[in-house]
C-alpha positions in Angstrom: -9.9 58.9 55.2 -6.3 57.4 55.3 -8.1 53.8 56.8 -10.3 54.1 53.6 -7.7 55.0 51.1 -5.7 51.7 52.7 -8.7 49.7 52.5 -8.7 50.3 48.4 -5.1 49.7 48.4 -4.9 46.5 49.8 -8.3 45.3 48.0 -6.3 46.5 44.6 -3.4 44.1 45.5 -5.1 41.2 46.7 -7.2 41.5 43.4 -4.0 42.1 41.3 -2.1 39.1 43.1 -5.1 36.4 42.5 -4.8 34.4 39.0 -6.6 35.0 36.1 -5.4 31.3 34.5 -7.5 28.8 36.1 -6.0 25.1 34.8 -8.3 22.3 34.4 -7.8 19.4 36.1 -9.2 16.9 33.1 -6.1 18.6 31.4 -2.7 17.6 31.2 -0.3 20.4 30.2 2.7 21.3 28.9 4.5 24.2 31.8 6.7 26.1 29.0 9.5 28.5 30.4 8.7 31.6 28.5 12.5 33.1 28.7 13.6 30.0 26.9 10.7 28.5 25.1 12.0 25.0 26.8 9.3 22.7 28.4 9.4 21.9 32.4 10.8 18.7 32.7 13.1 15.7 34.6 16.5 14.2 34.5 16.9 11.7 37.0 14.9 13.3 39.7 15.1 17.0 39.1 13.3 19.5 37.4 14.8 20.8 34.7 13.6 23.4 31.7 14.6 20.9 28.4 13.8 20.7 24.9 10.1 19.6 24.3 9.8 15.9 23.7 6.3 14.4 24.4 6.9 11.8 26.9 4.7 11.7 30.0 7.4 13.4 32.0 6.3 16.5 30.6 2.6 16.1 30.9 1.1 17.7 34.5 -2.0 17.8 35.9 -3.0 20.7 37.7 -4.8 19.1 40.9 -6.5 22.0 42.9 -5.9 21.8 46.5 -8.5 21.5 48.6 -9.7 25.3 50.8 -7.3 27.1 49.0 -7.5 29.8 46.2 -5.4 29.0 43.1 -3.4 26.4 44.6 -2.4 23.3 42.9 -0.3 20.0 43.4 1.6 19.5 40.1 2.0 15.6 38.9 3.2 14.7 35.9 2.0 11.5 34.5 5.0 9.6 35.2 3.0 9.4 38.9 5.3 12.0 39.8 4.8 15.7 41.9 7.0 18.3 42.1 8.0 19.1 45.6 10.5 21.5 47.4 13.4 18.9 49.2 13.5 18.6 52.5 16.0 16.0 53.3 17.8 18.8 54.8 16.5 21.9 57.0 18.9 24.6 55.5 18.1 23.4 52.1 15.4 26.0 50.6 16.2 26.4 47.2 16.3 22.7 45.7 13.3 20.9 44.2 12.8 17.4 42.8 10.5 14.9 41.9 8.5 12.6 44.8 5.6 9.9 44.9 3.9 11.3 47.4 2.7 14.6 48.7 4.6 16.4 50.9 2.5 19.2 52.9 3.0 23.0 51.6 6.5 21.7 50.0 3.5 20.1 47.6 1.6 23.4 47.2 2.3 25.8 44.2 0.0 28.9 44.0 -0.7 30.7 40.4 0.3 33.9 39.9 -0.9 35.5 37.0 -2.5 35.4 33.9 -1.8 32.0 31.0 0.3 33.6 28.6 2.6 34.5 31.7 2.4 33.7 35.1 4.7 32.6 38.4 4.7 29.6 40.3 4.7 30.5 44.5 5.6 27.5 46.6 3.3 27.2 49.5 6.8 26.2 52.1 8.5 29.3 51.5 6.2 32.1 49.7 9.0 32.2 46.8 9.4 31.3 43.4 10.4 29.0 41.0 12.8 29.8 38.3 16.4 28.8 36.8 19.2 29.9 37.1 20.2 30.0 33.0 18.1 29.0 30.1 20.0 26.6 28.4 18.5 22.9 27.5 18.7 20.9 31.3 19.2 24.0 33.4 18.0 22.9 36.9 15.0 24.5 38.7 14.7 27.0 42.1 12.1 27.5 44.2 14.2 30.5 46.0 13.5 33.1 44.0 12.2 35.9 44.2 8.6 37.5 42.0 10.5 39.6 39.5 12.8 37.2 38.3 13.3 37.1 34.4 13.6 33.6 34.3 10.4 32.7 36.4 7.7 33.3 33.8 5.9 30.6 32.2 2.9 29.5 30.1 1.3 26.2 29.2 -0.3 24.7 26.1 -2.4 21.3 26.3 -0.2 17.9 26.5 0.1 15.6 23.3 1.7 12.6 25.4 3.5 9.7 23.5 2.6 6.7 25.6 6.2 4.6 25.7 5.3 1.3 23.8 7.8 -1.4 22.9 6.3 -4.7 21.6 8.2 -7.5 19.8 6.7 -9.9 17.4 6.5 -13.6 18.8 7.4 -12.7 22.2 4.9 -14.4 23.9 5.7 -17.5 21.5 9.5 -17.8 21.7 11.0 -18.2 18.1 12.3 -21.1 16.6 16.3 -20.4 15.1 17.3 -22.6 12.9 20.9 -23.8 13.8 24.1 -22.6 10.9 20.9 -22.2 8.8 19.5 -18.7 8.3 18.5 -15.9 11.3 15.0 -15.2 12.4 14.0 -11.8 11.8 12.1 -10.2 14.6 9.8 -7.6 14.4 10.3 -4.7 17.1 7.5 -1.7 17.3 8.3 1.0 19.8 7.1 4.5 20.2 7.8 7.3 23.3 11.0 5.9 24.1 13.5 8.7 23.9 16.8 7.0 24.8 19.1 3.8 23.0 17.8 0.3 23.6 20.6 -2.0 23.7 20.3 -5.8 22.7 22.0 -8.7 24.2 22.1 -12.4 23.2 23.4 -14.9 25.4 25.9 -17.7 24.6 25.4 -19.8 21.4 22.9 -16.5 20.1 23.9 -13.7 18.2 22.0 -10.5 16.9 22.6 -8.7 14.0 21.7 -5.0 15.6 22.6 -4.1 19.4 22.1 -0.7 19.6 18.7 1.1 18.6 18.3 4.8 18.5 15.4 6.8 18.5 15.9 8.9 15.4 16.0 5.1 13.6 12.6 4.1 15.2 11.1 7.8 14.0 12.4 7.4 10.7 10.9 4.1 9.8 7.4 4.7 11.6 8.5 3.1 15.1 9.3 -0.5 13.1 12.8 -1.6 13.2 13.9 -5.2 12.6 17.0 -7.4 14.6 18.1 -10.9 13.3 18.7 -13.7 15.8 21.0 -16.1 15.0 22.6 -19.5 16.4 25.6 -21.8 16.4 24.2 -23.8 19.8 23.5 -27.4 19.5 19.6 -27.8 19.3 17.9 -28.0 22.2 19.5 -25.3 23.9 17.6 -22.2 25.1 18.7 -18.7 25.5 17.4 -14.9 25.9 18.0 -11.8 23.7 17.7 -9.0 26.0 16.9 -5.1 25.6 17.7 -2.5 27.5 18.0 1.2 28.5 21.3 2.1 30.3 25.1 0.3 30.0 27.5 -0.5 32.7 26.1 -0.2 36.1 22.8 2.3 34.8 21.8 -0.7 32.4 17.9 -1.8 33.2 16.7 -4.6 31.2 12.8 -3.8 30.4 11.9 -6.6 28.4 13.0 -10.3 27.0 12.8 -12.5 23.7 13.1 -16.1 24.4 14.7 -18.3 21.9 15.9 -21.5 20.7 18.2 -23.5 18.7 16.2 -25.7 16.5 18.1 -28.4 13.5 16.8 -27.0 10.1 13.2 -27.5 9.4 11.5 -28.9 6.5 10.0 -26.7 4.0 6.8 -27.7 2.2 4.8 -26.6 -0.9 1.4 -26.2 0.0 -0.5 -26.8 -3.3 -4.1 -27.1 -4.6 -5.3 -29.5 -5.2 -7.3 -28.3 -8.0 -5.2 -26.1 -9.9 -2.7 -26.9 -12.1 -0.1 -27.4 -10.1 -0.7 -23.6 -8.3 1.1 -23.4 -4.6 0.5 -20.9 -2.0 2.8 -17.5 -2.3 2.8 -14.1 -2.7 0.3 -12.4 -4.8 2.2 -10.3 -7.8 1.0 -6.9 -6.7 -0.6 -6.9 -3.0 1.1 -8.1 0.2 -1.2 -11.1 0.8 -0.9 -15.2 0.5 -2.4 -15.8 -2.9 -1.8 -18.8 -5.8 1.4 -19.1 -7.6 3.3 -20.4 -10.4 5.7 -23.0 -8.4 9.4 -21.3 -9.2 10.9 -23.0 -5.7 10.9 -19.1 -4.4 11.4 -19.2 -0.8 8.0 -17.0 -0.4 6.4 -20.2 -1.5 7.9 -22.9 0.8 6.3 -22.9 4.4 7.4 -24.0 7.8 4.7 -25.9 9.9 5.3 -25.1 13.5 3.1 -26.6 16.1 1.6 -24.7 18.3 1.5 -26.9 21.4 4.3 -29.6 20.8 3.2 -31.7 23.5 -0.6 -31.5 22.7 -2.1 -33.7 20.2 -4.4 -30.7 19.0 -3.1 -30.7 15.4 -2.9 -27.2 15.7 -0.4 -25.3 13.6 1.4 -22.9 12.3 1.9 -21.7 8.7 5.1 -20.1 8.5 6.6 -18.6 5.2 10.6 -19.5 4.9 13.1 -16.4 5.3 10.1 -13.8 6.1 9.2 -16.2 9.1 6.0 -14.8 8.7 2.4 -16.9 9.5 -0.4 -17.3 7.3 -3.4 -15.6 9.7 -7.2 -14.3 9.5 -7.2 -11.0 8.9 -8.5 -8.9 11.8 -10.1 -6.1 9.9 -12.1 -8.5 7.4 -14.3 -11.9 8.1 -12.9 -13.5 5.3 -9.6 -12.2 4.3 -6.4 -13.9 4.8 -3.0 -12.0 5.3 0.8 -12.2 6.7 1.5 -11.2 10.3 2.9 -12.5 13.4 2.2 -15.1 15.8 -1.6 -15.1 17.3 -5.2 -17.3 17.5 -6.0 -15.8 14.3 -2.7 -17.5 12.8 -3.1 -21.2 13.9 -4.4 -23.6 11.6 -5.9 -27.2 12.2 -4.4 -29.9 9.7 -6.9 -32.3 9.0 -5.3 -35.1 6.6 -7.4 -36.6 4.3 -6.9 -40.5 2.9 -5.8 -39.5 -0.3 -2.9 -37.5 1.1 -4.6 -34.5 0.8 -5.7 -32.1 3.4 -7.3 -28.9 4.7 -6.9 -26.5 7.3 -9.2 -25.0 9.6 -9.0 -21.3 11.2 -8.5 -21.2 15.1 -10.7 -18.2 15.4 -13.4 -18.8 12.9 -13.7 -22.3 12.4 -13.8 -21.7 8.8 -11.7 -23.6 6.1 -8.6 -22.0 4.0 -9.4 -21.9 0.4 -10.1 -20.1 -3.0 -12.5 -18.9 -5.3 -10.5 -19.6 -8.4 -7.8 -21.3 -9.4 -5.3 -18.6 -11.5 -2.4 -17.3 -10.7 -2.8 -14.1 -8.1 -6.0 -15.8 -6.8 -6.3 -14.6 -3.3 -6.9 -16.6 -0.2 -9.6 -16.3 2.3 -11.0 -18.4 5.4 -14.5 -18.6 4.6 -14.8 -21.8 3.1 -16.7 -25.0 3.9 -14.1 -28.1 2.6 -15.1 -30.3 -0.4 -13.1 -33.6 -1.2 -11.5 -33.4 -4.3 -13.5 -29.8 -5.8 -14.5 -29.0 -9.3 -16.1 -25.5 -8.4 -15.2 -23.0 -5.9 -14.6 -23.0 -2.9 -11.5 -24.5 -4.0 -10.0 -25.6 -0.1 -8.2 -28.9 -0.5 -4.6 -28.6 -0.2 -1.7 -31.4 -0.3 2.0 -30.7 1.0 4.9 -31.0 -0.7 8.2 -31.5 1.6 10.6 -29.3 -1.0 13.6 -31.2 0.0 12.0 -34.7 -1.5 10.9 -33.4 -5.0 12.5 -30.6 -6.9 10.3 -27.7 -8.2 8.3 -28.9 -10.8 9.7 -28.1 -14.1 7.0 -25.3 -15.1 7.2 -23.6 -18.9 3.8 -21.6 -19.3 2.8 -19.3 -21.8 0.2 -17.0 -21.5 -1.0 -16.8 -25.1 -0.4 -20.7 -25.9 -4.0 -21.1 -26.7 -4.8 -18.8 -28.8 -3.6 -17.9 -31.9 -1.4 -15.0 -32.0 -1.9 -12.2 -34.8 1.4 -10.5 -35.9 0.8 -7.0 -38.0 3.3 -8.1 -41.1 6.2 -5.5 -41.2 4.9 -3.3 -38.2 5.4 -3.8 -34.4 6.4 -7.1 -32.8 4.0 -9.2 -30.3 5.2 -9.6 -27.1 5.2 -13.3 -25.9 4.7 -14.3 -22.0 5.9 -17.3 -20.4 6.4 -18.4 -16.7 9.1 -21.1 -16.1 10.8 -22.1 -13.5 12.3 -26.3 -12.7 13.9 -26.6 -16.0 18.1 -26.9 -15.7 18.6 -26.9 -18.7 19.0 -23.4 -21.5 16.0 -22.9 -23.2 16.0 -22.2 -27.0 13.2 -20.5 -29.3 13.1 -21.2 -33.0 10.5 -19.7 -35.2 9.6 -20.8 -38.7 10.3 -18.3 -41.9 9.2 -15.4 -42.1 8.7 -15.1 -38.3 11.7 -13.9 -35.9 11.9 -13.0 -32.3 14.1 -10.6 -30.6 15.4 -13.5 -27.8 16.3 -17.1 -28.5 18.2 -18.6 -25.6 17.5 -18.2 -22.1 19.8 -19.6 -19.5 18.8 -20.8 -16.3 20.5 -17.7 -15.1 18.2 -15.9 -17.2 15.2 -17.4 -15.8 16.6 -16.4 -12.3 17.3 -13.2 -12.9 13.6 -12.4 -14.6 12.7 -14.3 -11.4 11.0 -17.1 -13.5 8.7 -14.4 -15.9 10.5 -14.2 -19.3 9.4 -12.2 -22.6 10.2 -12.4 -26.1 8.7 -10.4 -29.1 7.3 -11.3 -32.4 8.1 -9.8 -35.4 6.7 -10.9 -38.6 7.8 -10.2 -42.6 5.6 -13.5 -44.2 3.1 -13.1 -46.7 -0.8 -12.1 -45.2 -2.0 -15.4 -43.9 1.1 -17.0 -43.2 0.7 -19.6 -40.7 3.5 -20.1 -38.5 5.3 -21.4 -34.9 7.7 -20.3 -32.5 8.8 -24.2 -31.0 10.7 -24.4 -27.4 13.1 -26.8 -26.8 16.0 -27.5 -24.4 19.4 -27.8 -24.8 19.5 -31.2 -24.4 17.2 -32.5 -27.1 16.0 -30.8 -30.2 12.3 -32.0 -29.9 10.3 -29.1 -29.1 8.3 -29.7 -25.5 6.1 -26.5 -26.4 4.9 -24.5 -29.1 2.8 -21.5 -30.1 0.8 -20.5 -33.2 1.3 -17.2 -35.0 -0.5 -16.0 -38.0 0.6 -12.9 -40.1 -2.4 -10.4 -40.7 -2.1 -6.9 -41.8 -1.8 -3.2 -39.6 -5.1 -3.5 -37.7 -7.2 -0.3 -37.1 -6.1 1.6 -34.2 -9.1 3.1 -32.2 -9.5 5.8 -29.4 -12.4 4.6 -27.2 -13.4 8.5 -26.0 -15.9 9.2 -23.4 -18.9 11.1 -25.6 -19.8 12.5 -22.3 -16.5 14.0 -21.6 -14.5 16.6 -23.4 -12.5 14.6 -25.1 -11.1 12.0 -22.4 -10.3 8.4 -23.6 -9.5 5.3 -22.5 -6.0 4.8 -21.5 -3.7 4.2 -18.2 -3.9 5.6 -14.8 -1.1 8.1 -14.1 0.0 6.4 -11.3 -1.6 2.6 -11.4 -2.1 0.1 -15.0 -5.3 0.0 -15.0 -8.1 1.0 -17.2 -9.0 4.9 -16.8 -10.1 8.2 -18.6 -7.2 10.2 -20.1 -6.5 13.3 -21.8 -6.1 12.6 -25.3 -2.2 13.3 -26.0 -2.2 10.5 -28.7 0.2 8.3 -26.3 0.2 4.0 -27.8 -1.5 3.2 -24.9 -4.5 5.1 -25.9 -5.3 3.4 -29.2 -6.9 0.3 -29.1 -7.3 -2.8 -31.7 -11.1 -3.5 -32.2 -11.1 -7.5 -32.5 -13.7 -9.8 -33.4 -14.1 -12.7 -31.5 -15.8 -14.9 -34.0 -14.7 -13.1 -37.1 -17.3 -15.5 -39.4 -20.1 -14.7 -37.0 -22.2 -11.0 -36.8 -22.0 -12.2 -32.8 -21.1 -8.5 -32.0 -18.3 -9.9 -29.7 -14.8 -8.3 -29.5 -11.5 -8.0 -27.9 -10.4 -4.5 -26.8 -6.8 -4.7 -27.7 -4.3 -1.8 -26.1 -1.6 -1.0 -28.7 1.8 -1.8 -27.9 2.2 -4.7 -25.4 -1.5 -5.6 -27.0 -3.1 -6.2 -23.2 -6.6 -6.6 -23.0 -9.4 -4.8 -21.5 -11.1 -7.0 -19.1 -13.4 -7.4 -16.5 -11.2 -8.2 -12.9 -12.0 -11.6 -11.3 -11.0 -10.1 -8.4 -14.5 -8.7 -7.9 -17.6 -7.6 -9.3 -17.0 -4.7 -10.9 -13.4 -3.8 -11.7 -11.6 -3.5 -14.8 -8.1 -5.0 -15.6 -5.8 -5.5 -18.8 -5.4 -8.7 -19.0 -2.6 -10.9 -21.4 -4.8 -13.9 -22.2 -8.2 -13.6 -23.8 -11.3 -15.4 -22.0 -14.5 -14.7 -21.0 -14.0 -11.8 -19.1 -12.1 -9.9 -21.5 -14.6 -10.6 -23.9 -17.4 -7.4 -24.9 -20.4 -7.1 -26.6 -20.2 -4.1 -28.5 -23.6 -2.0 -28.9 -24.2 0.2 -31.7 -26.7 3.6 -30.6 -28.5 5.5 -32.9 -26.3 8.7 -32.7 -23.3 6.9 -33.8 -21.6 5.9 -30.3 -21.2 2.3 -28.9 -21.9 0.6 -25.6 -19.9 -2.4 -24.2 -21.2 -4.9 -22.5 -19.0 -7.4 -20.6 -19.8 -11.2 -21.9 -19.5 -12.3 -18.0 -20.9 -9.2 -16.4 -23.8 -8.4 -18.9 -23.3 -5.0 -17.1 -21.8 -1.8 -19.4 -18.4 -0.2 -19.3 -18.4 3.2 -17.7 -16.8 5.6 -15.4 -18.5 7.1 -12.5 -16.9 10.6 -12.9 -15.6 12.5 -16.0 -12.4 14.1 -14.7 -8.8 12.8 -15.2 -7.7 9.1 -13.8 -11.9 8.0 -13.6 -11.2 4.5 -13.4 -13.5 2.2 -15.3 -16.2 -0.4 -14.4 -17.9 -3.1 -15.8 -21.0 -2.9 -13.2 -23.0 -0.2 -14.9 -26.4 0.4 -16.5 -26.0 2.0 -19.7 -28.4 5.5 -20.3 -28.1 6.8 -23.9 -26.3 10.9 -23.7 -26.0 10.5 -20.0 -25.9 13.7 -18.3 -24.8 12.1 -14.9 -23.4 9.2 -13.7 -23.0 6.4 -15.0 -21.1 7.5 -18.3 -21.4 4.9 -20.5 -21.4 6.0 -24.0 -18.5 5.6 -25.8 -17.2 7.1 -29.3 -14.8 4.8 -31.3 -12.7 7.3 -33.3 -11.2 5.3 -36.2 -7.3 6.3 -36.4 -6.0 4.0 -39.4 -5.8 6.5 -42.6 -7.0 9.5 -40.2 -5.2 12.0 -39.0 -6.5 13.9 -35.6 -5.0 17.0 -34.0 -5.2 18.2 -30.6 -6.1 21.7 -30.2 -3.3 23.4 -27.8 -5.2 25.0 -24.6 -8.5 23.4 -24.8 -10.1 19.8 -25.2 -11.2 20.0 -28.8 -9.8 17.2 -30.9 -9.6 17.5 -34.6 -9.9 14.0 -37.3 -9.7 14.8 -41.0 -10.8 11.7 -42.9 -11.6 11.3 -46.7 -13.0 15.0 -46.8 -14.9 14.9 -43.7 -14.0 17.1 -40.5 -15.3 16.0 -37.1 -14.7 17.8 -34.5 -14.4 16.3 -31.0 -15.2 17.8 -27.5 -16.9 20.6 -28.4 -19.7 21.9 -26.5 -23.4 22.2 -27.0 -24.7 24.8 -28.2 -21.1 26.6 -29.8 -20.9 28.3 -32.7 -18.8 27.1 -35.4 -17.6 28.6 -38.4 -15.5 27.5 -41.4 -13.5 30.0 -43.4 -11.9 29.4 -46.7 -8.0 30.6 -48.1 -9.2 33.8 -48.6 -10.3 34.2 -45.5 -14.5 33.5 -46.9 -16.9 32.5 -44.5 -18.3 29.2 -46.4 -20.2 27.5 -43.1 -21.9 28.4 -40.2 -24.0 26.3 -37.6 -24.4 25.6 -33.9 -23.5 22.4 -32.2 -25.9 20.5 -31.1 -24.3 17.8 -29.3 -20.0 16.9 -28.2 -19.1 15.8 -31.7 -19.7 17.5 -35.0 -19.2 16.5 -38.8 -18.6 18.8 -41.6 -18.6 17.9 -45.2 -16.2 20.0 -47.3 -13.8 19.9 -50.9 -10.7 19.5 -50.9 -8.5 22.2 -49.9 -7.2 24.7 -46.9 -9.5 26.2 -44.2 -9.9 28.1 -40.6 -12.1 26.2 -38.5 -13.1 28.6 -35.8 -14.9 27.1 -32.9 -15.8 29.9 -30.0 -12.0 31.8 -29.5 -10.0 29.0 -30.8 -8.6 28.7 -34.3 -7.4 25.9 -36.4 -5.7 25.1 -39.6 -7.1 21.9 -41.6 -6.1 20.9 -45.1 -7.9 18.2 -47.2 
């Protein structure tokens, strides 16, 4: 009976010692001391418990070892496995980090469950533990199974892979000697200690020391300016490292040379009006620009083998140092970044000093599809001499040393004639300049005035080359009149523009009939065209124009009140909406009456309708749509031009019922189909009562004071 009772007993312990936490080797974990919550890892070559940081240090694999039962070699992913030392025979309490595998020293058995269990070294049958539990406290493996600090518990490993690339390394950058440094691009991720940077003679940087807060704080980008006072010609090294003094290990090198100063060239088409490559206005892309000598629009051609006769180049933007390339994530697309195939360029010259270029990669030509100011760039194109319709790809270079910038004066409205509201708001005016040295003076005739008459050239650098004024007009109705630009030098104007003064136009709100309530306005958070709620803001009234005001050609402007932008059909694609400062063809629409009082428009270009393709808050507008008379879903393109000049419209507070009282009718706005509405007089009379059969409602009524009660809400209207 005793040998069977210890039978049981030893059967209960060897089931009670094996482990319930089986690790899988496809895994790579994270060995967390559970007394401390720190994470099992090095410094230098010892195991330590420290503060969790992601490198692969910290990340093991559990590698089962072969005929045994819950026995593992533990490697991190640094290559490394932890071992008990045995450089010395007394020594049975130390551990580190080793290559290779070292016999039982190798071996750790698992004891216990996941959320808390021992590590048993196979050399001496103890256990690993610390001795404290502060951040770097070294580990034991001398300990013995009850030990406090000998628990532990794993979750799964997210490893930050140690990356530290540099921009134009495998190039070498150019730096331009006593001229202006070369910035240089540095992206690094799991890299938990200082890099240091180090120039050598004639080379200086602007950064040495990089930490890794600075890296994490600027998503793992940081920037260092090289620099040079070494005769050209002369070669040098910027070097980064971990470590100083004698623990200093340089990981990687940036080779650079002093260079004279380069020449800078305009690159402009051919076909525009005198448009050169730069930044476009809004996006962070090469696109056509108004010439105003910025140093975003002068360019650097580099070649790409110096002793090759390959005509290869490339296109390098001045300051930035950044090269014209094919975008990687579009086959037509054209974008900044650094050196690469996708950013070298062959020059072909052309007898008539013109010339193209030709993308490494896709053996397609740089070019345009239009020839205005933000037009984008892409490398698509087949080249035709000398172009009169897109693709727009011939190009002629301009050394910006031998001709100063053009003297530019543009503005936006020249030809057209611009309509001032006689004793109301002023007209804003916009004109790109740049070239001209001299002030430049405004005058406009009698009855005209403007809010700006002098701008200096320090003016026009300041506005960086975009200037406004504002037209305010007092004349008679159908007073014609001028604003005349001049320079200081000579009192013969060089430009001019036309006004006219016509009375206060009607003011509109284009609302949605489908919605309740929602007009046209501005994003909240971008200028273009989308549906707003209705809080009676300018730039939710619009100015109904004709086009052709002696012809029933249904054509208008949609003018936004204030700044008096246009709504307009985006060239940037086919079927965006814009505002738009000068009239054309896109920002021309046809409006079409329906036969339950609302409008379509129809863009002149497009022949497609306005609409939105959702009715809630921000819907932004296009001009690609078919329109469907009361749409019930998408596309809503049935619009409601509420007439504001002489009308008054309130907003009902906690709902989206608008209100417009106009020569003794009441139309209500927003209201749903299908909801009773009744009409009380003073005395508190019902006088009306009917049910709506669509979002908008008319009702007749005297003049007087009444309750209009639509469902639970109440409102007060006199007439």
């Amino acid at each position: 009976m005793k040998k069977l009772y210890l039978l049981i007993c030893l059967l209960v312990a060897a089931f009670s010692a094996q482990a319930t936490f089986v690790p899988s080797s496809a895994i790579l974990y994270n060995i967390i001391q559970t007394s401390s919550n720190f994470t099992l890892g090095v410094l230098g070559t010892q195991p330590v418990v420290q503060t969790a940081n992601s490198r692969t240090s910290q990340a093991f694999q559990f590698i089962p070892v072969a005929g045994k039962t819950d026995t593992y070699y533990l490697q991190n992913q640094d290559g490394q496995y932890l071992n008990k030392k045995t450089t010395v025979d007394w020594d049975y309490w130390d551990v580190i980090y080793e290559t290779a595998i070292n016999g039982t020293n190798s071996e750790w058995t698992i004891v216990g469950e996941a959320s808390s269990f021992r590590l048993m070294c196979g050399a001496n049958s103890l256990y690993l533990a610390s001795d404290a539990i502060t951040n770097g406290s070294p580990l034991y493996c001398d300990k013995a199974a009850d030990n406090t600090r000998g628990t532990f518990t794993v979750i799964e490993a997210v490893v930050v892979r140690e990356v530290f690339e540099i921009a134009d390394r495998n190039l070498g950058i150019e730096v331009e000697k006593d001229v202006q440094p070369y910035p240089v691009t540095i992206t690094c991720a799991g890299v938990y200690e200082n890099i240091y940077a180090k120039a050598t003679t004639g080379f200086s940087v602007n950064k040495t020391t990089f930490t890794p807060e600075e890296f994490l704080a600027n998503g793992g980008k940081q920037k260092i300016e090289v620099s040079t006072t070494a005769a050209p010609g002369t070669k040098g090294y910027v070097f980064f490292a971990v470590g100083t003094g004698d623990q200093e290990t340089i990981f990687d090198t940036l080779w650079v040379t002093s260079v004279a100063k380069q020449k800078r060239y305009y690159i402009r088409n051919t076909s525009s009006d005198g448009l050169v490559i730069g930044n476009h206005s809004t996006l962070d892309v090469p696109a056509l620009t108004d010439n105003l000598g910025a140093t975003t629009q002068k360019f650097i051609l580099r070649l790409v083998h110096p002793t090759v006769n390959d005509s290869l180049y490339y296109l390098i933007q001045d300051v930035t140092y950044r090269m014209i390339m094919k975008a990687f994530s579009s086959p037509w697309d054209v974008e900044f970044s650094s050196s690469c195939d996708e950013a070298m360029w062959k020059l072909a010259p052309q007898a008539n000093g013109t010339c193209y270029f030709t993308n490494f990669v896709t053996g397609k030509v740089l070019g345009t599809d239009d020839i205005t100011v933000d037009s984008r760039l892409y490398d698509d194109k087949a080249f035709t001499p000398a172009p009169t319709a897109k693709p727009y790809s011939e190009w002629k270079l301009i050394n910006t040393d031998s001709l100063s910038v053009f003297g530019v004066f543009k503005i936006a409205e020249k030809n057209q004639v611009i309509a001032v509201e006689k004793d109301f708001q002023s007209f804003p005016i916009n004109i790109t300049t740049s070239g001209v040295k001299e002030t430049i003076t405004a005058v406009a005739t009698t009855g005209y005035s403007l809010d700006k008459s002098t701008f200096t050239t320090a003016d026009v650098l300041l506005a960086s080359g975009k200037l406004k004024i504002r037209i305010s007009c007092t004349a008679p109705l159908g007073t014609a009149g001028h604003v005349y630009f001049s320079r200081s030098s000579s009192i013969i104007p060089f430009d001019t523009l036309t006004l006219t003064s016509v009375p206060v136009l009607p003011r509109y709100f284009i609302m949605n009939s489908s919605s309740s309530g929602f007009v046209i306005g501005n994003d909240s958070t971008k200028t273009v065209p989308a549906l707003t709620e209705n809080t009676l803001d300018i730039t939710q009234k619009f100015i109904v124009r004709p086009l052709h005001a002696a012809l029933n050609d249904s054509l208008y402007y949609l003018i936004q009140d204030g700044d008096y932008r246009l709504l307009s059909k985006d060239k940037a694609n086919a079927w965006s909406t814009t505002f738009a400062v000068v009239t054309s063809n896109e920002t021309t629409w046809k409006i079409i009456p329906t036969i339950n009082g609302t409008v379509a428009f129809e863009n002149y270009v497009t022949k497609k309708a306005l609409g939105s393709d959702a009715l809630t808050l921000n819907s932004w507008l296009w001009d690609d749509k078919t329109f469907t008379i009361a749409p019930t879903v998408a596309p809503f393109c049935e619009w409601m031009l509420v007439d504001m000049n002489g009308s008054a419209l309130k907003k009902v507070q906690g709902s989206n019922l608008n209100i417009i009282v106009n020569d003794g009718n009441i139309q209500i706005l927003g209201i749903q189909t299908n909801e009773q509405i009744r009409v009380y007089n003073l005395y508190g009379r019902l006088i009306q009562e009917r049910t709506s059969d669509s979002n908008a409602v008319s009702i007749k009524l005297n003049p007087g004071f009444y309750l209009i009660q639509v469902g639970s809400k109440t409102m007060k209207v006199v007439l």
